[in-house]
C-alpha angles and dihedrals in degrees: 000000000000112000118249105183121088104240084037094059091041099051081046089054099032084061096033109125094222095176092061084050104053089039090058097050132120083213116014093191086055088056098029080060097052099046093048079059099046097046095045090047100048091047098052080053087045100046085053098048091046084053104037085048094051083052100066094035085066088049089041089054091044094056098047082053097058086047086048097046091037084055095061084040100054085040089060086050106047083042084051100048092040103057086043089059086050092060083044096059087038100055078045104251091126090170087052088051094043093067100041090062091045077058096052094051088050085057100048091049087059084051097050090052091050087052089050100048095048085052090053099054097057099088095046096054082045097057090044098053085047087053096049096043087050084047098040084049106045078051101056086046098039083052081050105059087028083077092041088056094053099041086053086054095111091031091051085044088053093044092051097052087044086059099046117132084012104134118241135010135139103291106204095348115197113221086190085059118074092192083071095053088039088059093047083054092063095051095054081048086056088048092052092038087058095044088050096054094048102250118148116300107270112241120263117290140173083233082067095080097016101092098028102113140015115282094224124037087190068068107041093085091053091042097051084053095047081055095050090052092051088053092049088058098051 
């Protein structure tokens, strides 16, 4: 379940709660070294691929501009054929005028595919911008919580001797990877399960404010529905 793409690898760490992480681990130095090279990693492949992807946007917009440009082209000289044919027929050399005509379609056909092709390419400009703007973003926050990291490098070390010989945790917990938030997310069920019984109060735990509200709230309409729809089926 790890994710092996680029842009998918940066979104995962740009939203890693790496404080949770660290908070929940047997040794915090052993994590917080792994996620310094994750992140730094991830951000010199990042930074390629950003550039590499701009790159071909610029080549992508320059070829729907040719089309572009080669569409007005191929219209003046079908406009121009065409009315050349019309003096033709009307000087009656309707021959004459009948391939110039021919001549004028040809060249409307060469400005219908420009067109195409310029139409077509629109997604696909589309989906590459999207992809350099989501690449050019999980990089400016991934820098962002790369310094934290560092700067929480003494903090992460105290809180990892403090834990020692504390049972569970999350060991050498991978952010790239969801099974392990998944598994953090059962234990915050097993929290609330407790609390809900009765049992005594658990102590204190990141997990306590990690899963309390939607990440996203361009998500939180779709996920309300999603919610009603489970109810409905139950």
């Amino acid at each position: 379940m790890t994710k092996h793409t680029i842009l998918g690898r940066v979104t995962r760490l740009a939203k890693a709660r790496t404080h949770t992480v660290l908070d929940l681990a047997e040794d915090p130095r052993q994590v917080f070294e792994r996620l310094v090279r994750d992140y730094t990693d991830t951000i010199e492949e990042a930074e390629r691929a950003a550039a590499a992807a701009a790159a071909d946007l610029r080549l992508l917009r320059q070829d729907q501009e040719e089309d572009l440009r080669a569409a007005v082209a191929w219209a003046a000289r079908a406009r121009d054929t065409s009315r050349r044919a019309d003096v033709l027929r009307a000087a009656g050399n309707a021959a004459a005028a009948d391939r110039f005509d021919r001549l004028a379609k040809v060249a409307l056909g060469r400005q219908v595919r420009a067109e195409r092709e310029a139409a077509d390419a629109e997604p696909v400009i589309a989906a590459q911008g999207d992809m350099v703007a989501r690449l050019k973003e999980g990089l400016d926050s991934m820098r962002i919580k790369l310094t934290e990291l560092r700067s929480a490098r003494d903090r992460a070390a105290a809180r990892a001797r403090a834990a020692e010989g504390a049972p569970g945790g999350t060991g050498g917990a991978d952010v790239l990877d969801p099974r392990g938030e998944l598994g953090r997310f059962e234990e915050k069920v097993r929290r609330e399960e407790a609390r809900a019984l009765g049992r005594p109060e658990p102590a204190a735990s990141p997990l306590d404010d990690q899963f309390e509200r939607v990440e996203s709230l361009d998500d939180e309409a779709e996920v309300e529905a999603r919610l009603a729809a489970l109810k409905a089926t139950t």
